[in-house]
N, C-alpha and C positions, 0 to 999 in steps of 0.2 A: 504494500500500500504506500504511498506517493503521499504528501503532504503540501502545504501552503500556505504560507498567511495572506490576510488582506492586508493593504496599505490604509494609513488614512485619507487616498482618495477613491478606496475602492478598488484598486488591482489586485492584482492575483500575478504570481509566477507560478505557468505550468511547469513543472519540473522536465528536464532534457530529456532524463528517459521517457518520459509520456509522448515529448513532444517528437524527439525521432522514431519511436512507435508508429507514433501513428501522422509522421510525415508534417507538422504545425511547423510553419518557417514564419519568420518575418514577414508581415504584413498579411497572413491572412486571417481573415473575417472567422470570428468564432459562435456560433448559435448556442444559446443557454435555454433548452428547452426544457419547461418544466412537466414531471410526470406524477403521477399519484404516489409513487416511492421516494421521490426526490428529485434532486436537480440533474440533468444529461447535457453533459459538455459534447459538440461537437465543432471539430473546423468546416467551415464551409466551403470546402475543397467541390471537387467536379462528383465523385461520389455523391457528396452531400445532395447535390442538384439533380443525379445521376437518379438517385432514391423517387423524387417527382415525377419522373416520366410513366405515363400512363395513370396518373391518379384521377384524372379526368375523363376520361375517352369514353364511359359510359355518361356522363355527366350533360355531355353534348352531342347533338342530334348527328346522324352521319350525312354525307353527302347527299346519297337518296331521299334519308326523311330533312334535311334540309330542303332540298328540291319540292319534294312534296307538299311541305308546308308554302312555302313560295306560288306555288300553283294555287290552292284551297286559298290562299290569299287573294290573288287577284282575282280569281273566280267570286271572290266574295263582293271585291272593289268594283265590278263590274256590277253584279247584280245590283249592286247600291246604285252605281251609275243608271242604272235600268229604271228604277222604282223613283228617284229622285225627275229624270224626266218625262215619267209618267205625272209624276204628280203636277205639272205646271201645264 
């Protein structure tokens, strides 16, 4: 186990062996994610980013049901266009 103190303005040194472990160089960006057990240090290396891909892809309609909605829409705008110079 690896140890640390805070500064008084809040820093932290990650200790070398953590940080050649697990790759943490100068200047990069580190995410402090909080979880029900405690705190998760990670760098936000390309991994980190790498982790995101596909978190979405159900989330968002596909090309087809993109299309589809597109269509149902203007079929809609049209019908309004329809009823609207009906009524004058």
């Amino acid at each position: 186990m690896e140890t640390s103190i805070t500064t008084s303005k809040g820093q932290i040194l990650i200790p070398r062996k953590i940080r050649n472990k697990y790759g943490i160089k100068a200047g990069v960006k580190i995410a402090f994610i909080e979880t029900k057990d405690g705190l998760m240090i990670k760098p936000m290396d390309h991994s980190y980013f790498d982790s995101f891909v596909g978190i979405l892809k159900d989330a968002l309609p596909s090309a087809d049901e993109y299309k589809e909605m597109k269509k149902e829409e203007k079929l809609r705008e049209q019908r309004k266009e329809i009823r609207n110079f009906k009524k004058k």
